[in-house]
The first five atom37 places (N, CA, C, CB, O) and aatype in JSON, in Angstrom:
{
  "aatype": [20, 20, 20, 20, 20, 20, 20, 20, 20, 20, 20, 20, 20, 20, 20, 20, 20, 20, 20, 20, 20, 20, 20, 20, 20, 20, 20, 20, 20, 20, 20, 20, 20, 20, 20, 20, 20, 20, 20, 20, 20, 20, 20, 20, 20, 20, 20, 20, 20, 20, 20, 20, 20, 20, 20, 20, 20, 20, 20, 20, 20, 20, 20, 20],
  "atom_mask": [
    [1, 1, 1, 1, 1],
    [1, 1, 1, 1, 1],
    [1, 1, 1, 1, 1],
    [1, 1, 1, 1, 1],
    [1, 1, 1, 1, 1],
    [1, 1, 1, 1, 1],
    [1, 1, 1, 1, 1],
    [1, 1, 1, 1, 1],
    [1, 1, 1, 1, 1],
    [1, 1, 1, 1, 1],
    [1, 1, 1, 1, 1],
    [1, 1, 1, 1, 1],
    [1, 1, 1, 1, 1],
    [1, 1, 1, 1, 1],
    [1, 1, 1, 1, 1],
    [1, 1, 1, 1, 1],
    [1, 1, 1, 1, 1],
    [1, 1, 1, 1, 1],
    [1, 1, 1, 1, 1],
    [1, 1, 1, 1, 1],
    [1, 1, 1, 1, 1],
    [1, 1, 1, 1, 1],
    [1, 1, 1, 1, 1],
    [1, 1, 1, 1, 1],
    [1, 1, 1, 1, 1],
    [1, 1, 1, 1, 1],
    [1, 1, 1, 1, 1],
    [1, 1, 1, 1, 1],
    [1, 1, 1, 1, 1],
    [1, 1, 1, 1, 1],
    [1, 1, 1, 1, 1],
    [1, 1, 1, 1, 1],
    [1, 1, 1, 1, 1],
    [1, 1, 1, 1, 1],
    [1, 1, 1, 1, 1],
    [1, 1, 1, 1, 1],
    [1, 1, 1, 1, 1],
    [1, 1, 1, 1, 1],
    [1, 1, 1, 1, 1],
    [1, 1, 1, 1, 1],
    [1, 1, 1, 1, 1],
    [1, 1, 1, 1, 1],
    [1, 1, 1, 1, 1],
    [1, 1, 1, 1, 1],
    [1, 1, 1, 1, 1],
    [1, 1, 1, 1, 1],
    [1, 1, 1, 1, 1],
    [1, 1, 1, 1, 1],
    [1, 1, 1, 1, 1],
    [1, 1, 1, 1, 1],
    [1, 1, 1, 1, 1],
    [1, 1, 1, 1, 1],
    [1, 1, 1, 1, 1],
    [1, 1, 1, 1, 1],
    [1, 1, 1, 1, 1],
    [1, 1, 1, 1, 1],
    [1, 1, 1, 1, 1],
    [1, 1, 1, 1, 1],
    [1, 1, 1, 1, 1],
    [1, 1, 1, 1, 1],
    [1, 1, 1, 1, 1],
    [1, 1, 1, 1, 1],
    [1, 1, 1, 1, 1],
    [1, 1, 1, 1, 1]
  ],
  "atom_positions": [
    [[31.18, 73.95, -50.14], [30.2, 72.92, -50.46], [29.38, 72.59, -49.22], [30.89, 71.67, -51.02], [29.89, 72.63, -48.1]],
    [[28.3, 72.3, -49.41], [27.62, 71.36, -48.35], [26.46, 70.25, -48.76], [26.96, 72.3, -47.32], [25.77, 70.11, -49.77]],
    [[26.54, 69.68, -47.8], [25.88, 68.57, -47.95], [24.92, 68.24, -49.37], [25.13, 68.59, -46.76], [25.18, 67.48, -50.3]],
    [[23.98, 68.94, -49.2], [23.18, 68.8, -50.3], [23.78, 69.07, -51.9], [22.1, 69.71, -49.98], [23.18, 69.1, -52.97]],
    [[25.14, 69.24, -51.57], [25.88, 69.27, -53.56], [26.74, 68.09, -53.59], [27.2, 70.91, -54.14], [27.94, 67.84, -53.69]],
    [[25.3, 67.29, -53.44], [25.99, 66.0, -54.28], [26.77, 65.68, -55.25], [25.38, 65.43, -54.7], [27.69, 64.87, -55.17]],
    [[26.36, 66.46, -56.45], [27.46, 66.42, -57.79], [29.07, 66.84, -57.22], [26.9, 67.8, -59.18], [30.16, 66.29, -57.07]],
    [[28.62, 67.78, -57.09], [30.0, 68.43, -56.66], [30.84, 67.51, -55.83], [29.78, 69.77, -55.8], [31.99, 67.27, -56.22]],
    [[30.34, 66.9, -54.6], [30.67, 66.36, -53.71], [31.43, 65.09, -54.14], [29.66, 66.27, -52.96], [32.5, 64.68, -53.69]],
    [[30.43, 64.38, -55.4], [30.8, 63.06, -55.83], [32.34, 63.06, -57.15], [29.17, 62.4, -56.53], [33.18, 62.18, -57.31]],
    [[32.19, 64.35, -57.85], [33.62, 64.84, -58.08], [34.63, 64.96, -57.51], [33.71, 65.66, -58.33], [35.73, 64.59, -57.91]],
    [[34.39, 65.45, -56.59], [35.38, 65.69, -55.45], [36.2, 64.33, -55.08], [34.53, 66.22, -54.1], [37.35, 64.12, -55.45]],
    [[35.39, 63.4, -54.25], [35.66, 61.86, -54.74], [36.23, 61.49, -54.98], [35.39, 61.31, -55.34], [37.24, 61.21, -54.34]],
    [[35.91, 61.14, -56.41], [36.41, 60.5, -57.28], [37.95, 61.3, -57.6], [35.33, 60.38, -58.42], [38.99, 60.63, -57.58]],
    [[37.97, 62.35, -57.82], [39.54, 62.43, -57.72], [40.45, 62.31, -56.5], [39.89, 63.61, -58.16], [41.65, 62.06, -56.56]],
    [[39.5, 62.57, -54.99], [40.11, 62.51, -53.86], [40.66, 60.9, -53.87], [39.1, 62.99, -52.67], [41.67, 60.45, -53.32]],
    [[39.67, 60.22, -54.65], [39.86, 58.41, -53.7], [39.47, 57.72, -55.27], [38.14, 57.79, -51.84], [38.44, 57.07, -55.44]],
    [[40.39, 57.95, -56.29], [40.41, 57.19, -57.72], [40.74, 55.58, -57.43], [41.71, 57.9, -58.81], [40.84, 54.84, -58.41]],
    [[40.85, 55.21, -56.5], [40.75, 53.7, -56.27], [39.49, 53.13, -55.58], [41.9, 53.29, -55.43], [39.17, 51.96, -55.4]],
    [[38.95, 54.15, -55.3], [37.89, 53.36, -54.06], [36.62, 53.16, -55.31], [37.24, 54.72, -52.22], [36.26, 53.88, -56.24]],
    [[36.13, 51.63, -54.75], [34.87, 51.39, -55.66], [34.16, 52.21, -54.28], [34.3, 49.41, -56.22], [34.24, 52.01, -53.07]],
    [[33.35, 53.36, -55.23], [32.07, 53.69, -54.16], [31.1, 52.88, -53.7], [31.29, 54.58, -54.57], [30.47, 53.32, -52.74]],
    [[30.68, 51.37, -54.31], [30.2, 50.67, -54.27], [30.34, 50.31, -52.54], [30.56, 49.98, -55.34], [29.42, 50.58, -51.77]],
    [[31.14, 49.91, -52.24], [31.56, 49.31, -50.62], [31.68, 50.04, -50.07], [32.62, 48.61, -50.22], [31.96, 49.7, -48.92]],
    [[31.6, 51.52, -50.31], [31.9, 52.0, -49.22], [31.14, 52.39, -47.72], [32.32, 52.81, -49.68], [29.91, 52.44, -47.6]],
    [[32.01, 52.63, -46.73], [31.24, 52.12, -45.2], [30.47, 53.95, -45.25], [32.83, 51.54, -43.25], [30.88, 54.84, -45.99]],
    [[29.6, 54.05, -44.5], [29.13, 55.26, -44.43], [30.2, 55.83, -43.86], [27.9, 55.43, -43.8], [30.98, 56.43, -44.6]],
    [[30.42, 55.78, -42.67], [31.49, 56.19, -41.83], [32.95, 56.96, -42.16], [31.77, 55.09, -41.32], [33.42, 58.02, -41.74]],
    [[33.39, 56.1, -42.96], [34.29, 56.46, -43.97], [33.97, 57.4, -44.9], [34.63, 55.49, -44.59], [34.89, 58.19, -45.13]],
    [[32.9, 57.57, -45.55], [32.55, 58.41, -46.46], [31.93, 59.75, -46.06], [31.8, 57.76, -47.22], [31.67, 60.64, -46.88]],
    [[31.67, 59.83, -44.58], [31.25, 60.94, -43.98], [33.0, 61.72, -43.51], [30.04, 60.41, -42.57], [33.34, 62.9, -43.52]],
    [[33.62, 60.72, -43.22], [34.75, 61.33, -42.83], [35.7, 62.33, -44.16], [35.58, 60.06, -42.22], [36.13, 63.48, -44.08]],
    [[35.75, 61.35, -45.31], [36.45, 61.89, -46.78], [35.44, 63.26, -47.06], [36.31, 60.46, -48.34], [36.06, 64.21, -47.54]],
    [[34.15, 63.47, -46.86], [33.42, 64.03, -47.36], [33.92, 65.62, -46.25], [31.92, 63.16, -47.4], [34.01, 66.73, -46.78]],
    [[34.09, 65.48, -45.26], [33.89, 66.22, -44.1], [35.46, 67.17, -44.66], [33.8, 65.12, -42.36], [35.49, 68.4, -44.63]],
    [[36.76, 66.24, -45.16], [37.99, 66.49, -45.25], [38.16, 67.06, -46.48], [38.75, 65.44, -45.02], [39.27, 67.48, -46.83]],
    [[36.91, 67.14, -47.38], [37.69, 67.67, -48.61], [37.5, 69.37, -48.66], [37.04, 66.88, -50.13], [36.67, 70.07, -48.08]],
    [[38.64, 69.75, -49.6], [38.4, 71.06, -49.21], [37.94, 71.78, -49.72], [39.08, 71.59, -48.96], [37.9, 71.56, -50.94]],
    [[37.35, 72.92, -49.31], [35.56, 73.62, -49.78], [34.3, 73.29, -49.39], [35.16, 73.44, -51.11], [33.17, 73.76, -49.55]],
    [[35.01, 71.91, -48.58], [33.53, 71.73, -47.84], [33.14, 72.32, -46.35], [33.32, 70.2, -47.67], [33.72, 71.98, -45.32]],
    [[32.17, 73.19, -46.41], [32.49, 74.07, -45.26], [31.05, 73.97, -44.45], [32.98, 75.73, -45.77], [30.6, 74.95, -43.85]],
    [[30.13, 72.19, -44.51], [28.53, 72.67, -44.02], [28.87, 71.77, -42.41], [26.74, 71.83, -45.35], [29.96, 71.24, -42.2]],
    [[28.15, 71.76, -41.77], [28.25, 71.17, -40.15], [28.33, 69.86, -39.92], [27.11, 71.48, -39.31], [27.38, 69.65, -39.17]],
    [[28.89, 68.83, -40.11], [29.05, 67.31, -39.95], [28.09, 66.89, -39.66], [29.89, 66.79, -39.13], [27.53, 65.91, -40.15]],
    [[27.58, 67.85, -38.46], [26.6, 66.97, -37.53], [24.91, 66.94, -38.25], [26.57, 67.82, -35.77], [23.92, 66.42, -37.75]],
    [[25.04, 67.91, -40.03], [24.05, 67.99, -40.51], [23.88, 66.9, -41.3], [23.92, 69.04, -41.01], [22.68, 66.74, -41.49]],
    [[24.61, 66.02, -41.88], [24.36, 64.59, -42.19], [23.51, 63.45, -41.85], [25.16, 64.19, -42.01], [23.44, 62.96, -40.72]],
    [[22.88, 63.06, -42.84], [22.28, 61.56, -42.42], [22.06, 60.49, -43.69], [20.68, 61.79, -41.68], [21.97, 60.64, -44.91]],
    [[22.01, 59.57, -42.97], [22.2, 58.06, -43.93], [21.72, 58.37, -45.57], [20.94, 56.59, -43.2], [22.38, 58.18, -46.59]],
    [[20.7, 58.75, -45.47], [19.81, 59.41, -46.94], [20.84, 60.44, -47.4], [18.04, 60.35, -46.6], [21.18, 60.49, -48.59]],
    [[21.26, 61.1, -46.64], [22.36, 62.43, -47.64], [23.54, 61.77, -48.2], [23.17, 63.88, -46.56], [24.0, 62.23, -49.24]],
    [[24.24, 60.47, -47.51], [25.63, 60.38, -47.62], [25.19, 58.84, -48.99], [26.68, 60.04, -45.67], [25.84, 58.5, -49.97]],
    [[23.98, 58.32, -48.48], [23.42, 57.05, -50.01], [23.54, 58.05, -51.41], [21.11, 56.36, -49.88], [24.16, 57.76, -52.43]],
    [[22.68, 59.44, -51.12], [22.57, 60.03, -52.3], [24.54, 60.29, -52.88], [21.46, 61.61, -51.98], [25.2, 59.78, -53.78]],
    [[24.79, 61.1, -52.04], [26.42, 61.13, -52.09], [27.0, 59.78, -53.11], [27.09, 60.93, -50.27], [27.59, 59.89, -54.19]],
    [[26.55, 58.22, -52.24], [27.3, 57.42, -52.85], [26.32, 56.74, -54.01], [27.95, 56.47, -51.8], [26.32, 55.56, -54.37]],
    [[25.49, 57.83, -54.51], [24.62, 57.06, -55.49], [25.4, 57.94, -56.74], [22.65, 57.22, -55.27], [25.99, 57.38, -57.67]],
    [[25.3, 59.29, -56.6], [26.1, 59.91, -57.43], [27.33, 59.47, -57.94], [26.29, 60.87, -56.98], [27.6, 59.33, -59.13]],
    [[28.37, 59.15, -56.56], [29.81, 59.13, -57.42], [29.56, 58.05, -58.17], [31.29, 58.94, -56.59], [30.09, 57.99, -59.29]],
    [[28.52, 56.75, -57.61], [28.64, 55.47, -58.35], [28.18, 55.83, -60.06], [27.54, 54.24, -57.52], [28.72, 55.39, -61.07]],
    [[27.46, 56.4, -59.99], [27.18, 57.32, -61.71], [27.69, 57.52, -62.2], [26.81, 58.32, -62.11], [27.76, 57.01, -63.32]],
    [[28.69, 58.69, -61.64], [29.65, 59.41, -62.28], [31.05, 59.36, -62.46], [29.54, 60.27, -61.93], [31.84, 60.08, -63.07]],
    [[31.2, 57.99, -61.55], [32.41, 56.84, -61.86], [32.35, 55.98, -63.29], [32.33, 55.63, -60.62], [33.26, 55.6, -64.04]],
    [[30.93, 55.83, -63.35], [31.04, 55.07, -64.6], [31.44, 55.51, -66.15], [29.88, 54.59, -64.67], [31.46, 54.67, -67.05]]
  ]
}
């Protein structure tokens, strides 16, 4: 995976962290879960605020 597969990414998620409201979550934190799941194989350092909102705009969707 990388960055830009949001869907995918926000699946991932939601089964990685079935308690977490995506709602609160800190960027920081969510760059880190995102970085740890596995199949995700794009460069950390290619992230930014706009990639990881879209990230938490998705799971918040696809939580519901």
């Amino acid at each position: 995976m990388k960055w830009t597969d949001t869907l995918d990414i926000a699946l991932e998620l939601i089964d990685a962290h079935p308690d977490v409201d995506p709602q609160y979550i800190r960027f920081t934190d969510l760059h880190k879960w995102v970085c740890a799941l596995p199949g995700f194989n794009d460069d950390p350092e290619k992230s930014n605020e706009k990639i990881l909102e879209a990230i938490q705009m998705t799971w918040i969707e696809e939580q519901d």
